[in-house]
N, C-alpha and C positions, 0 to 999 in steps of 0.2 A: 382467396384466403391468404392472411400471413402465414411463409412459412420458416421464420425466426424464431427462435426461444423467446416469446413475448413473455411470459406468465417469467419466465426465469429472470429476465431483463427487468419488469416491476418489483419482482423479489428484492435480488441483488443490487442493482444501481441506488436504490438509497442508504441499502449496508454501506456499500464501498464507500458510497459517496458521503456519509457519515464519517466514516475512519480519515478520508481525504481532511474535511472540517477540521477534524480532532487534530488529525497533522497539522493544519496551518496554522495552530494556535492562536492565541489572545495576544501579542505582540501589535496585531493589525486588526483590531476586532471587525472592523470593515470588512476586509478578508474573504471571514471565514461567513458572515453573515450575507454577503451576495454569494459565495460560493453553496449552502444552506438553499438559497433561494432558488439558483439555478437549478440542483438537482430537485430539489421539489416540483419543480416545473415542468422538467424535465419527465420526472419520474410521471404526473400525470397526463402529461401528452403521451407517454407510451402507452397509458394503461387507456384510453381513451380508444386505440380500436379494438380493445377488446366487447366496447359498447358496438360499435360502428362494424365491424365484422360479424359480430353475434347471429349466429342461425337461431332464432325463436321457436320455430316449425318442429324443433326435436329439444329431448330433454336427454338427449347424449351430452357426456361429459366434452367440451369445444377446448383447443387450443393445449391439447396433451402433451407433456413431455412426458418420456420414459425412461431412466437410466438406474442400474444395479448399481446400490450404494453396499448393503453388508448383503451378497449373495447369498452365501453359506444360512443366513438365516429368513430370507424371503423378503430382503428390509429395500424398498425400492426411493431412488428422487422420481417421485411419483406428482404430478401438477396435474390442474384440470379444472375447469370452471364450469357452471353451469347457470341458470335462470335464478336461483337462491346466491351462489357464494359471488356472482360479477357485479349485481348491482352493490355490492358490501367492500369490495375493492375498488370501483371508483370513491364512493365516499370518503374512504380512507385517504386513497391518493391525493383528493378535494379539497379535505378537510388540513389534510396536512401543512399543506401550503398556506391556510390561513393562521397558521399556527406560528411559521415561520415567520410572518409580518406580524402578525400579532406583537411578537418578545422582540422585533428590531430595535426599538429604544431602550423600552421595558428592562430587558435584562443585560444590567453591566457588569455581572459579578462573572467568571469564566462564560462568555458569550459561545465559544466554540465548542465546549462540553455540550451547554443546555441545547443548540441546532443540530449537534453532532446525535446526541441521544433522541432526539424526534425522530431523527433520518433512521436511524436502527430500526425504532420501533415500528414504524412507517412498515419497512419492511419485514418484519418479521410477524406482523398483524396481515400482512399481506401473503404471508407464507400459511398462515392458519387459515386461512378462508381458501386457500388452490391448491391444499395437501392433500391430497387420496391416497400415501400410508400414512398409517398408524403413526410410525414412529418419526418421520416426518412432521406430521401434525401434534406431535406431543414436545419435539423439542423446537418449534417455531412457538408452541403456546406456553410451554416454561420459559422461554426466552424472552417473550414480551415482558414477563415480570423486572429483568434487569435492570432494563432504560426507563421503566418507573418507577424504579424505587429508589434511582438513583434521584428522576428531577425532583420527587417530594422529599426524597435526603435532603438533597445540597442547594436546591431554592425554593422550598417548602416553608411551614410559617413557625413561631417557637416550640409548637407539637412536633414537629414534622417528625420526629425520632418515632416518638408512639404512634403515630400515625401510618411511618412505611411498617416497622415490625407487623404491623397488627393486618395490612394490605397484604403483605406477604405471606405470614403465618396462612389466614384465610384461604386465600386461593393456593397456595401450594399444598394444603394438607388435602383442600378437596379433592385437587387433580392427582395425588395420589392413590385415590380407589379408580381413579377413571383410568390409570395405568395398569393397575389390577386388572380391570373388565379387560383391558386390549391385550395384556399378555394372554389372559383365559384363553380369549378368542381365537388368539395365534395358536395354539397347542389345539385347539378346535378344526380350526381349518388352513393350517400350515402356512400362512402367508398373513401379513400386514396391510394387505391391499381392502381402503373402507368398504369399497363397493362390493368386494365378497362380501365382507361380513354381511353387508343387507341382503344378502340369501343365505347367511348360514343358517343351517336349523337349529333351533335352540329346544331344549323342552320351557314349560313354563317357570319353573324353579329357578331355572338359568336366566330367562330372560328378564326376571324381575331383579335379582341379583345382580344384572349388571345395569340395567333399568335403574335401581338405586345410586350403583357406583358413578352411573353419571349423573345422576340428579345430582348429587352431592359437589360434583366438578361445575357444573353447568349453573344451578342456583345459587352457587358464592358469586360466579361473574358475573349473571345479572346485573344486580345481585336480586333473588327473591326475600322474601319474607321469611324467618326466620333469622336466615343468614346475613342479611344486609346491615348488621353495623359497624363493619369496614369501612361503607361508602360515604357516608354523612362527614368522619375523623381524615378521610384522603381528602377528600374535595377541599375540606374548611385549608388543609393544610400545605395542599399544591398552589404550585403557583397558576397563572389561568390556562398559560398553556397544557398542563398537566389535568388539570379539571375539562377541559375541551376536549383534550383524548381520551380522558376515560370514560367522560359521559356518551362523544360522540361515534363512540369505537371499539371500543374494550367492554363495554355493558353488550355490546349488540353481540361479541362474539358467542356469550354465554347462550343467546338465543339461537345464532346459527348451530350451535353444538348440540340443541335440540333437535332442529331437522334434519343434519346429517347424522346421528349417531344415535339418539335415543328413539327416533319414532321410527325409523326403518330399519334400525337392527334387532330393539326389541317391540314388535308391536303390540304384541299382545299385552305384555306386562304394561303398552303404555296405555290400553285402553284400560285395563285393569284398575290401573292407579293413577286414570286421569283424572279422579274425585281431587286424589293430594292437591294433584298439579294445580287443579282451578283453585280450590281452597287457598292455595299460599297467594295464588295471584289475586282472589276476590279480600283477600285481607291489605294486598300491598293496594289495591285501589284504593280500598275505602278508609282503612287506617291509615295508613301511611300518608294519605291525603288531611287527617286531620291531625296528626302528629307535624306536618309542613304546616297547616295555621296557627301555629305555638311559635315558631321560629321567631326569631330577632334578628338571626346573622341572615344576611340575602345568599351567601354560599350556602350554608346550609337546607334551606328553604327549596331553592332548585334542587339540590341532591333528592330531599325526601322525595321533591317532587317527577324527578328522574325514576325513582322504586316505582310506582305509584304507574308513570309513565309506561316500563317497559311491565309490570302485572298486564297490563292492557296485549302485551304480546304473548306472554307466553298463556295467558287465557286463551285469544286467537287460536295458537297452536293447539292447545288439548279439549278445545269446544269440541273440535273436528269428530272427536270417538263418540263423542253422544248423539251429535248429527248424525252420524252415518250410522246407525243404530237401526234410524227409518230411512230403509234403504231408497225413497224418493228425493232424498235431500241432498244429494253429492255434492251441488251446486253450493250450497251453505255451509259445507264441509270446507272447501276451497276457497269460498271468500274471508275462512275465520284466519287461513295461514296466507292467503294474501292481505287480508288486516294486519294480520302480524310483522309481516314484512314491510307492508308502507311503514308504520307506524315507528318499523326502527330506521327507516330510513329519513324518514319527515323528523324524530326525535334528535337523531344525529345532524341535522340542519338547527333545532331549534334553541338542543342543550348548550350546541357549542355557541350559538347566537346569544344564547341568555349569560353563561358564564364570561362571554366575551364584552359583553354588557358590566357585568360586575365589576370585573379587569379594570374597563376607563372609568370607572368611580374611584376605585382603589388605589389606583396609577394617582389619583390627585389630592384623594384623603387619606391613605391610608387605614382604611374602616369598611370592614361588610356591617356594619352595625344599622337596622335598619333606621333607627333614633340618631343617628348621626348625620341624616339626611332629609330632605323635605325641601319643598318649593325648587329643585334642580329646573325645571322646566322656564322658569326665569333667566337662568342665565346658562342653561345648554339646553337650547329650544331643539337643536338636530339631536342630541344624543336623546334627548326628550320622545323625539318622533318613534325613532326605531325603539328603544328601551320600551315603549308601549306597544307596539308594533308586535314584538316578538312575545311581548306577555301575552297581548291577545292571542297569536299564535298557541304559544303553553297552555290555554285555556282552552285549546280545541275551536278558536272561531272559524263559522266555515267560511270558504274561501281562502285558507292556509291551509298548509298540512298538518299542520296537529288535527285534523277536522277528519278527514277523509279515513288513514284510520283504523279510528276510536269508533266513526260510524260504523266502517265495517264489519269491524270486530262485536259490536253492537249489535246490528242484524243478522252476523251469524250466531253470538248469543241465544237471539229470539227465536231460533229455530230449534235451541237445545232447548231452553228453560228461560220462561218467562222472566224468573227471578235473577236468574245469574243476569240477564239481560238489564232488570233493574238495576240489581247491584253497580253493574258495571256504569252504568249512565250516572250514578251518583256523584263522579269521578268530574264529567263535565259543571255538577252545580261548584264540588268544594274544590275542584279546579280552578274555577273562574274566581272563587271567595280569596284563595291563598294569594292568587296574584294577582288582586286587585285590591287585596287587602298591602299588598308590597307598592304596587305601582302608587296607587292613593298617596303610602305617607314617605314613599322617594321623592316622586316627579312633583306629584302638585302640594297646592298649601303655598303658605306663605315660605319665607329663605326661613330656614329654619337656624344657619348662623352665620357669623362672618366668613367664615370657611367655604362655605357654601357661595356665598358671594362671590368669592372671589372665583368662582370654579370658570375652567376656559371650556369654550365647548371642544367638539373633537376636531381632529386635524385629519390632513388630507388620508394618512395611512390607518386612522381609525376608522374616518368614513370609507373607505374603500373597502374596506372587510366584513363591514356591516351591512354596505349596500348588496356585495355578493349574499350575502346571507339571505336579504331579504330576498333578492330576487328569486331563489333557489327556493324557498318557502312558498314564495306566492304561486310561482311556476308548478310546484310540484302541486302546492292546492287547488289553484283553478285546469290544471292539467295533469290529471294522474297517469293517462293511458301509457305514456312511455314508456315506465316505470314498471305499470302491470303488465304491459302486455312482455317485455321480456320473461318475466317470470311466471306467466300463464302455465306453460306446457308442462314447465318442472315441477310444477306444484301439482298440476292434473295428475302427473306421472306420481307423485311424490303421496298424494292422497289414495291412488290406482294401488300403491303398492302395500301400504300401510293400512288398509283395507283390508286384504289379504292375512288369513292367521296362519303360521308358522307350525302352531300344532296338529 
């Protein structure tokens, strides 16, 4: 085993290495855009044996640091990964980097800001997934808000003003009742450390009360239903890098902050009001899918279709209380929160694939307008291949990972409720409608105008982003096992515990 501050090393080196960027200024844009590249690179070869070292066998917290940050109050730099938060930090690491070649042309307006604030966030999304305190994991997850509200500020579209207020307003009001639950908690059981809290005793009164306070933190970032029209106004109004991290990364932490904090601190109250939970998700499937065949803007469209996408997870997660209800179904309990975990794993390859798509149309028209496009497949036959490719993907085809799963989350469904099961598979019909109703009148058809004519297909740094993409999709769909079996035990352990009533 390593015995280096790895998890601290993935934190830290893309802050620093962000601030380094930001030093080297726009003077040399070059510069500061292979220095950007480097530590991204950098930053994912380190987080890479956190895969490659990984004990599977136990669902002990691997690769812990320990050090007293405010003693006097029990407030620790507490790190620690396990079979849920390590597959969600290489993504991050992964994704980042395509982020970084992504905006190398793309953006010429302050080029060391816009790589410098990826590198932050990079890190600081990396702090929220390996935090075990409290207050640790609360200022790593207010922190992520900075670095994007800065790139939808300052290279965002003519909204982008209304667009970040209303990203920020959202998710910072949420997370302030979920600061509430965790101060409670502290006066509860003397210390900030997560992992007590998942044995502290709550009565039920308490546990629903905070049960709520993080529903309310946790369903902005999704974002679920109700809460999600933040998401459709950021996307339309980031630039692609910006819409890649939030869909591929920042949506997924709102789900991780369900398995760590709301189904094993409070359980009861989460089997209690696992009714809400499905409800908001069985509404983001099936409406939220027919409010995305309405679209015109192709950003748009993905976003909806992102809500829609991750309902599918957080169903997964709270199928589990009704399943285990009949105490022979444990196995269908466990496959609904390893549904849920592929599924943001597989989404985070497809979202960023799809918005990254958007990007090289936009990069040459200037228009997500879907009417401002047609016949592309004429004169960008590659961009044509993948741009289809990855729609089929978003459509759930099997043999990709959007496939693998939606199924599972599906057939643990069928173990709860026939219906919820239906419901949920509806998602694969107006799935496939919404984005085939986009690919139709993008790719094919006649050129739809001169503009279009003129269009160059992609170049060597587009194709290179896109082919990593595809590979990662097709890899993760025709071969899951890598994926689950890390997170097998912690989820057994995770189902084991949650199981268990508190009162």
């Amino acid at each position: 085993m390593i015995d280096w501050p790895l998890l601290s090393t993935v934190v830290w080196l893309p802050i620093i290495g962000g601030a380094l960027v930001l030093i080297s200024g726009d003077k040399s844009p070059n510069v500061s855009r292979w220095l950007a590249l480097l530590v991204s690179v950098l930053t994912f070869a380190v987080s890479i044996p956190l895969y490659t070292q990984f004990d599977s066998s136990t669902a002990a917290m691997q690769f812990v640091e320990k050090a007293a940050w405010v003693p006097q109050f029990g407030v620790n730099y507490y790190l620690g990964v396990d079979g849920i938060s390590m597959p969600l930090i290489i993504l991050t690491t992964f994704i980042t980097i395509l982020v970084v070649i992504a905006g190398w042309e793309v953006i010429q307006f302050k080029p060391s800001q816009y790589m410098a604030a990826f590198l932050m966030m990079e890190g600081v999304m990396v702090g929220v997934f390996a935090a075990l305190d409290a207050v640790l994991f609360y200022v790593f997850w207010e922190a992520m808000l900075i670095p994007m509200f800065i790139v939808i500020g300052i290279w965002g579209g003519p909204r982008r003003v209304y667009a970040t207020i209303k990203f920020f307003l959202y998710t910072f009001l949420g997370s302030v009742f979920m600061l509430i639950a965790l101060i409670y908690m502290y006066f509860q059981s003397g210390s900030m450390d997560v992992l007590a809290f998942h044995d502290l005793k709550l009565n039920h009164t308490e546990q629903v009360l905070i049960f709520l306070a993080f529903l309310l933190a946790f369903a902005v970032k999704v974002p679920m239903w109700p809460v999600h029209t933040w998401l459709p106004d950021a996307h339309v109004e980031a630039p692609t890098g910006g819409s890649v991290i939030l869909a591929a990364i920042m949506l997924k932490i709102g789900g991780y902050g369900f398995l760590r904090f709301s189904m094993p601190i409070a359980p009861d109250a989460s089997h209690t009001l696992d009714w809400l939970v499905i409800g908001m998700s069985l509404v983001a499937v099936v409406y939220i899918g027919f409010v995305a065949l309405v679209q015109s803007d192709m950003k748009k469209l993905v976003a909806y279709s992102s809500i829609a996408h991750m309902g599918f997870v957080t169903l997964g997660f709270f199928i589990v209380f009704m399943i285990m209800a009949n105490p022979a179904a444990t196995s269908g309990a466990e496959l609904g929160v390893q549904g849920g975990m592929v599924q943001m794993v597989s989404h985070g390859f497809i979202s960023a694939a799809m918005f990254l798509s958007i990007g090289v149309l936009y990069d040459r028209l200037h228009s997500r307008e879907i009417s401002s496009y047609g016949g592309v497949v004429n004169t960008m036959p590659w961009f044509a291949a993948f741009m289809v490719f990855f729609s089929m993907a978003n459509a759930g085809l099997p043999g990709t990972s959007g496939f693998v799963g939606e199924f599972m989350v599906i057939l643990a469904a069928f173990r709860a409720d026939f219906w919820y099961a239906f419901l949920a598979a509806t998602t694969l019909i107006v799935g496939a409608a919404y984005t085939l109703w986009m690919v139709k009148r993008v790719i094919f058809g006649e050129i739809a105008s001169d503009a279009v004519a003129q269009l160059k297909d992609i170049n060597a740094r587009e194709a290179f982003v896109l082919t990593v993409l595809a590979l990662a999709v097709l890899i993760l769909g025709l071969w899951p096992a890598p994926l689950i079996d890390v997170m097998d035990v912690s989820i057994h352990n995770l189902v084991q515990h949650i199981g268990v009533s508190k009162l």
